[in-house]
C-alpha positions as CSV (number, residue, x, y, z in Angstrom):
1,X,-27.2,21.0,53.4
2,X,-26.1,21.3,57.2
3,X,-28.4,22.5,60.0
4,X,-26.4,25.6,60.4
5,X,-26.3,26.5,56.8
6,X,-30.0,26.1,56.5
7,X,-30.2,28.2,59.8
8,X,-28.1,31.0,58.4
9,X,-29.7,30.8,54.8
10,X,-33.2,30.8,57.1
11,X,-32.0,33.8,59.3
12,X,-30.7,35.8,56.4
13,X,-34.1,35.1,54.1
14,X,-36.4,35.9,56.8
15,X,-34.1,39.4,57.5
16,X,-35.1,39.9,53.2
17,X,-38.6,39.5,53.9
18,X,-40.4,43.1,53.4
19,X,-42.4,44.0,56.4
20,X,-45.7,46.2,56.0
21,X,-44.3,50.0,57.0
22,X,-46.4,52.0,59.4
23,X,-45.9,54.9,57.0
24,X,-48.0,54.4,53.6
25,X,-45.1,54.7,51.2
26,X,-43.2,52.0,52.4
27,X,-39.6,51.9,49.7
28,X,-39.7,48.0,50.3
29,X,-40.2,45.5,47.6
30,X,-41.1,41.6,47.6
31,X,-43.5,39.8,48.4
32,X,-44.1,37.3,51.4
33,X,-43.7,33.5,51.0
34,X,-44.5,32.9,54.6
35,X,-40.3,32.3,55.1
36,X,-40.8,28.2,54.0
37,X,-39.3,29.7,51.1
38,X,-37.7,26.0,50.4
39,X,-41.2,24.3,49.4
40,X,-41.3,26.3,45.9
41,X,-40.4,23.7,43.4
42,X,-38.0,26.1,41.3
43,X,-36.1,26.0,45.0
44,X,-36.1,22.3,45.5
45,X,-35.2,22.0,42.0
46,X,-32.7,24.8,42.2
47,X,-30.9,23.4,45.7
48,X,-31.6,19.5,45.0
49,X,-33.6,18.8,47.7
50,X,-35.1,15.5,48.8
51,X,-38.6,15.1,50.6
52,X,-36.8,14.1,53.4
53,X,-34.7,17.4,53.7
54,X,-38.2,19.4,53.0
55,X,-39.4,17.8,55.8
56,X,-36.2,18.5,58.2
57,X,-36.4,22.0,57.4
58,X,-40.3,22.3,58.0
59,X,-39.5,20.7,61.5
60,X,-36.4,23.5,62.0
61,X,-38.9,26.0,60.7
62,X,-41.8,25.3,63.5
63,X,-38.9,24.8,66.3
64,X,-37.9,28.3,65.7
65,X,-40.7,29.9,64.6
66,X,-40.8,32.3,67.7
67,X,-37.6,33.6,66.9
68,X,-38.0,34.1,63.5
69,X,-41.3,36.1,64.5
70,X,-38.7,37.8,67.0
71,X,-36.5,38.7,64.2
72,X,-39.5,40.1,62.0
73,X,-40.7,42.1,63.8
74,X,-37.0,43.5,64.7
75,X,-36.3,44.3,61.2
76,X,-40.0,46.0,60.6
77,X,-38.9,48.1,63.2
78,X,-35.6,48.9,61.5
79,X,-37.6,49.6,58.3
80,X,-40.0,51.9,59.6
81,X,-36.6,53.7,61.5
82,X,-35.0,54.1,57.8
83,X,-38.4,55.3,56.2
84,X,-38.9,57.8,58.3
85,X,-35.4,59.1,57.9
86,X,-35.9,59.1,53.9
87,X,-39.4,60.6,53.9
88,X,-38.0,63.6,55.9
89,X,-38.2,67.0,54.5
90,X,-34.2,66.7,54.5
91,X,-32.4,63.8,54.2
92,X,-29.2,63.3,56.0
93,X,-27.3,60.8,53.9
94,X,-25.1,60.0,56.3
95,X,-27.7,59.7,58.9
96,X,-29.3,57.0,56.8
97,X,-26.1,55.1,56.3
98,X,-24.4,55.0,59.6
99,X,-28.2,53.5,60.7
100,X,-28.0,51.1,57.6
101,X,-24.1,50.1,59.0
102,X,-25.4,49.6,62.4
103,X,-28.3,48.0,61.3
104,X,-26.2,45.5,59.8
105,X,-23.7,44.7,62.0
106,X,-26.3,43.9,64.6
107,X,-27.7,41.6,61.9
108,X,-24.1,39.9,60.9
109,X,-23.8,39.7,65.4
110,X,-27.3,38.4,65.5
111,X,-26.9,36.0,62.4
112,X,-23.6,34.5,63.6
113,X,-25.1,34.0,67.3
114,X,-27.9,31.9,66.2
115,X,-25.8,30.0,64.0
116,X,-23.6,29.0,67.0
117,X,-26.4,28.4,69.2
118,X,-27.6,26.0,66.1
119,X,-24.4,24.8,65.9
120,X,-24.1,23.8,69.6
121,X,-27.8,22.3,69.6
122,X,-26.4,19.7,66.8
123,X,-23.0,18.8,67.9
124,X,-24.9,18.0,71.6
125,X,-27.4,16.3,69.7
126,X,-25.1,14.1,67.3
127,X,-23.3,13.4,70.9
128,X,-26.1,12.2,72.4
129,X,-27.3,10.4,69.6
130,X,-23.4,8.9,69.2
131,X,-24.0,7.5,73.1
132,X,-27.4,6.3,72.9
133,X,-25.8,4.0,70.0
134,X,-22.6,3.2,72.2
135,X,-24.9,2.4,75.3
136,X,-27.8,0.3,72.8
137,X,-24.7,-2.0,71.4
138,X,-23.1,-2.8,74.9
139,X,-26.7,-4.1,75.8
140,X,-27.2,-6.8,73.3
């Protein structure tokens, strides 16, 4: 699995996870796996993965950890925005989904930003790895 396949599959699982609502009847379901969604064996078994690949994507994980938190607490936001419109005394259905559409086109902008920015951060780092092995043979 590539870097910015795992950073897409990681952006769009952590934009499933169900955030607590400030209202008490929250219409969200799930529950939380802490987004390292990847170390449950049915997963592993599911996707193939090696220790090796667990271990790459716990080391993606804690690199972007603050942006995940970021995008959290963007989409609890969003949530509580949509509860509030469906708990109203009247619901405006297309209130609620023109928000849902704008909702998730920022997502699919968002989503597609960080997987370029990902993207970016590997191809400079395969370059620089591809020149630390050009300059390390011209010095034997």
């Amino acid at each position: 699995m590539t870097h910015q396949a795992f950073t897409t599959l990681l952006l769009a699982a952590s934009l499933l996870v169900p955030g607590a609502s400030a209202l008490g009847g929250s219409h969200w379901r799930g529950a939380m796996h802490n987004g390292k969604f990847w170390k449950k064996s049915d997963v592993r078994k599911e996707l193939h993965l090696t220790d090796d690949e667990v271990r790459n994507f716990d080391r993606i994980f804690a690199r972007d950890q603050n942006m995940l938190k970021d995008l959290k607490a963007d989409v609890e936001k969003r949530r509580e925005d949509l509860d509030a419109m469906l708990v109203a005394d009247k619901v405006d259905d297309k209130q609620v989904l023109d928000q849902v559409a704008r909702d998730a086109e920022r997502s699919d902008t968002r989503a597609a930003d960080e997987a370029s920015a990902a993207e970016g951060g590997a191809a400079r780092a395969r370059a620089a790895e591809g020149a630390a092995g050009r300059c390390a043979g011209t010095q034997s």
